[in-house]
N, C-alpha and C positions, 0 to 999 in steps of 0.2 A: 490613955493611950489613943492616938490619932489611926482611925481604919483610914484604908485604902479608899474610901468612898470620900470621907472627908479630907483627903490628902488632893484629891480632884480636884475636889471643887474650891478646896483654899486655891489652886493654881490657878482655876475659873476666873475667880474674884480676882483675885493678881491681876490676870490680863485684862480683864475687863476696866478697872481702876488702870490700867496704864493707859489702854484705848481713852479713857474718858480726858486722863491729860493728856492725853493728844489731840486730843478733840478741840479742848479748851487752849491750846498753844498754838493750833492753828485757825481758830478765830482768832487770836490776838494778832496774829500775824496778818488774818487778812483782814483786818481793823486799820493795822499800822502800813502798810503797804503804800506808797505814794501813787498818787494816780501819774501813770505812762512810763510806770517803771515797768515795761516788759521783762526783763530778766528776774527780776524778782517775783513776778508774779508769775511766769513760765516754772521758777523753782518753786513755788506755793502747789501751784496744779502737781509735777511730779508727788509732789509729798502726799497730797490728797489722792494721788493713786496708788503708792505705797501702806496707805491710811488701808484704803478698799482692800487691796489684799492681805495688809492684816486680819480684817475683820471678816474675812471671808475665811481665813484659816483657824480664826476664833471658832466662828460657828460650824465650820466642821469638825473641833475637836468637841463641843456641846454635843455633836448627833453622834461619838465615839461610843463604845462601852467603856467599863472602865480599864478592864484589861486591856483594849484597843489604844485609850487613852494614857494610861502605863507609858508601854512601849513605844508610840507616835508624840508625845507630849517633849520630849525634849532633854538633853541632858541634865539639867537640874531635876528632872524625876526621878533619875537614879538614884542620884545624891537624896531625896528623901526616902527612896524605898531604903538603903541602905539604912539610912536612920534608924526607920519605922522597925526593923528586921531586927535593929539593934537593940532597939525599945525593951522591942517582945522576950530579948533572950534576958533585959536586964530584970 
């Protein structure tokens, strides 16, 4: 049976595995980027600042409790506390 502790932190690892292909999809990008293509490279920069607020909302759900984290984490936390709730009664 998965506690509430390890229900967190499976979500932790989720985002941070997604941050990481993101990371890696935007070096390729700016790998491939021709030189003086302004527009593409203006769209490369917004993405790296959408990147930074990601990861900014990453690590303040790391300094959350878990109860804090619960409630603030997102609609797919429902969908597993319901699970979890279901678990427990099976």
């Amino acid at each position: 049976m998965i506690t509430e502790e390890e229900l967190v932190e499976r979500h932790i690892r989720e985002y941070e595995s997604r941050m990481q292909h993101i990371d890696e999809m935007i070096a390729r990008a700016g790998q491939a980027i021709p030189a003086g293509n302004e527009e593409v490279a203006k769209e490369l920069e917004e993405l790296n600042q959408e990147r930074a607020k990601l990861q900014a909302r990453l690590d303040e759900l790391r300094k959350l409790s878990e109860e804090q984290w619960l409630k603030e984490g997102g609609p797919m936390v429902v969908w597993d506390l319901v699970a979890l709730r279901l678990e427990k009664l099976l």
